[in-house]
C-alpha positions as CSV (number, residue, x, y, z in Angstrom):
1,X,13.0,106.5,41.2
2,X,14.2,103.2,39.3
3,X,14.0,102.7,35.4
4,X,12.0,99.9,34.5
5,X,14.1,99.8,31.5
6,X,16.8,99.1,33.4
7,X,17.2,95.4,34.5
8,X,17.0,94.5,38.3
9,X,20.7,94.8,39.8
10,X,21.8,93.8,43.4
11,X,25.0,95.2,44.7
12,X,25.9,91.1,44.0
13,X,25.5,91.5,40.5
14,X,26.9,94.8,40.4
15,X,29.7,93.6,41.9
16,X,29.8,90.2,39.7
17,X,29.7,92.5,36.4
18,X,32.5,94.5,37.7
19,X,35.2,91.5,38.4
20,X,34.3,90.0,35.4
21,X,34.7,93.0,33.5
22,X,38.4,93.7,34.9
23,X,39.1,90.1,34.9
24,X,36.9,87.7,32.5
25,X,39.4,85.0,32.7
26,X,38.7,84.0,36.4
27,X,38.1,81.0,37.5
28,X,33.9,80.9,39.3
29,X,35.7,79.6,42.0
30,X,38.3,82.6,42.7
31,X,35.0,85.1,41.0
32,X,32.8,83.7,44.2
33,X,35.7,84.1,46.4
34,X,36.1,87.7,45.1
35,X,32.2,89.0,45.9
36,X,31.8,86.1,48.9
37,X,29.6,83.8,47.4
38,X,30.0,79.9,47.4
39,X,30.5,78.5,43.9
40,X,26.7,77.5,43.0
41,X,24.6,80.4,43.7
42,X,27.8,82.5,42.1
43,X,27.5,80.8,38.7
44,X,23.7,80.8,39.2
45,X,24.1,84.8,38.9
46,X,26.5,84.4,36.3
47,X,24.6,82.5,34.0
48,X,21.2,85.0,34.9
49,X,23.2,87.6,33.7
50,X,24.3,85.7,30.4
51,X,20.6,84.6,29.8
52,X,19.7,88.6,30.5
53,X,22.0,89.3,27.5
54,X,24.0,91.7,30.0
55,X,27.3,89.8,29.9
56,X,27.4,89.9,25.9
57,X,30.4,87.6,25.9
58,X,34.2,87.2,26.9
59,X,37.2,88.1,24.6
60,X,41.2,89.0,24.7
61,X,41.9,92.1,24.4
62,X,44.9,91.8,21.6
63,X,47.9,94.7,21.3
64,X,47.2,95.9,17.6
65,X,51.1,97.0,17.4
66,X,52.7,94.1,18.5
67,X,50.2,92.1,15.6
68,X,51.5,94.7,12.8
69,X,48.3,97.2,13.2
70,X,50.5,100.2,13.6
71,X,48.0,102.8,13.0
72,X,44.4,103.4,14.7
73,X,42.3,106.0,13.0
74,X,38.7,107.4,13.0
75,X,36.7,108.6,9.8
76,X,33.7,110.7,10.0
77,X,31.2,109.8,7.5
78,X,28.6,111.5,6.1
79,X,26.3,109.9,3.4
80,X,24.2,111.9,0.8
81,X,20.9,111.0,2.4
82,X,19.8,109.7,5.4
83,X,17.4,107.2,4.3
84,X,17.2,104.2,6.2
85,X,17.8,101.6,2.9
86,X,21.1,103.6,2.6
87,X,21.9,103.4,6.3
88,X,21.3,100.1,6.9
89,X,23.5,99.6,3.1
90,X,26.6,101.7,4.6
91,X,26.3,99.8,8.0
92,X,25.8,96.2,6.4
93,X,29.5,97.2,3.8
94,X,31.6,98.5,6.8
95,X,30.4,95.4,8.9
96,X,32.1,93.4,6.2
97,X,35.5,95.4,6.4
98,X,37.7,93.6,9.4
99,X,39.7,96.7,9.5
100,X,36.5,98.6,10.9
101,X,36.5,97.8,14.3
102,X,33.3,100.2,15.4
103,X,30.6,102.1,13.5
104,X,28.6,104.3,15.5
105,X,25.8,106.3,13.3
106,X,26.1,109.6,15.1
107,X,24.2,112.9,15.4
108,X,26.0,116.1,14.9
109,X,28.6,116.8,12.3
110,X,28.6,113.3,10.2
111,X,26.5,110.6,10.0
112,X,28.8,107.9,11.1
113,X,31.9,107.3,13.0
114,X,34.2,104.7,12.7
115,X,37.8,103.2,14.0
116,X,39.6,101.6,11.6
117,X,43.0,99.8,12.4
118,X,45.7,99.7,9.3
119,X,48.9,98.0,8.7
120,X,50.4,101.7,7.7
121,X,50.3,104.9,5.9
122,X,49.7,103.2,2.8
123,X,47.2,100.5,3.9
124,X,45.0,103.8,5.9
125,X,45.3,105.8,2.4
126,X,44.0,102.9,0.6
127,X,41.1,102.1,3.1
128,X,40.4,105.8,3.4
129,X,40.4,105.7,-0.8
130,X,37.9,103.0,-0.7
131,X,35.4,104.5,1.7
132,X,35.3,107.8,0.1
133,X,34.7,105.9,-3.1
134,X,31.3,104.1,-1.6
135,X,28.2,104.4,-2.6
136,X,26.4,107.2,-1.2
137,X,29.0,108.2,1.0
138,X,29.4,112.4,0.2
139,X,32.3,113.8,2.4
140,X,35.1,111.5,4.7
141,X,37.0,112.9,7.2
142,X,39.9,111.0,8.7
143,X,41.8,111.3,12.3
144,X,44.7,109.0,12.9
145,X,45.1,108.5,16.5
146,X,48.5,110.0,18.2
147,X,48.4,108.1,21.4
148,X,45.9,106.6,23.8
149,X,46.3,108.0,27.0
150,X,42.6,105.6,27.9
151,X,40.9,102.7,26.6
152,X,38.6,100.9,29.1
153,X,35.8,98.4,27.6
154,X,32.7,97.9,29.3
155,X,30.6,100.4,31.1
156,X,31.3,102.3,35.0
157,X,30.0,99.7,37.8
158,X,30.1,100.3,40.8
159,X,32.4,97.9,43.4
160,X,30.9,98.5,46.0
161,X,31.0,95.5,48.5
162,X,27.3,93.9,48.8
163,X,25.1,95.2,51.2
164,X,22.4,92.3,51.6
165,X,21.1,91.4,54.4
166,X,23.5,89.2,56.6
167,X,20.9,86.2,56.1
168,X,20.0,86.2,52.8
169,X,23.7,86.3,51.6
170,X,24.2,83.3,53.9
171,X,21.4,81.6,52.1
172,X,23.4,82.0,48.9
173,X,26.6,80.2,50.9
174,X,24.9,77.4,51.5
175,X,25.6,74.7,49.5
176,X,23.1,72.8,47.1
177,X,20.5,70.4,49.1
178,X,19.7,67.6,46.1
């Protein structure tokens, strides 16, 4: 049975959403290519998909070390109350910090979790100082990051070649009539 909280997918999309989420730089041309589409009705989808706020955006993914982040850490954060003014308070201060890269409010064992990045020992003890000193925060627990043996962005999708109909994914070949 389907979600209808889910939005409507095609294997086209599906497929679409997967290239660009391996590979954001591509050209619509080489994209189209990729999930055998012409160029208009590819874009088309693309653009769908922006408008459906499921592509959220498009970004580098940067090498913290080789910028002079040597250290990636997490803090568990748990605040005094759970009220939603003081929530909303801890979430608005960390979203201000550029070393806080995500804050997730969490269930179980803390009330938030975030990943910081810091320049070093010195620069985690002094951000780790700082949120243990915030308002409402009661208890801070920190984990600095040994290695990362994964770090994938995005979601699973599948890539599963598109399974349309033989004439309707002609359709989409065609090129524009004007």
């Amino acid at each position: 049975m389907n979600d209808p909280r889910l939005p409507d997918l095609d294997s086209l999309d599906r497929q679409i959403l997967s290239e660009l989420q391996d590979d954001g730089r591509m050209t619509n041309v080489e994209l189209a290519r990729r999930v055998g589409l012409s160029a208009p009705p590819c874009l088309r989808r693309v653009r769908r998909l922006e408008e459906q706020g499921i592509i959220r955006g498009y970004h580098a993914d940067l090498d913290p070390q080789v910028l002079g982040w040597e250290i990636t850490f997490f803090a568990l954060v748990g605040l005094e109350t759970q009220k939603e003014a003081v929530l909303t308070a801890f979430e608005a201060m960390v979203s201000e910090w550029p070393e806080v890269r995500e804050c997730h409010m969490i269930r179980g064992g803390g009330d938030f979790l975030l990943r910081l990045v810091a320049r070093d020992t010195a620069h985690e003890n002094a951000l780790t100082a700082r949120l243990t000193a915030a308002s409402h925060v009661l208890r801070v627990q920190t984990l600095q990051t040994i290695r990362t043996a994964k770090e994938k962005p995005g979601v699973p999708m599948q890539a599963e070649r598109a399974r349309q109909p033989e004439r309707e994914r002609e359709r989409e070949r065609e090129p524009e009539r004007v």
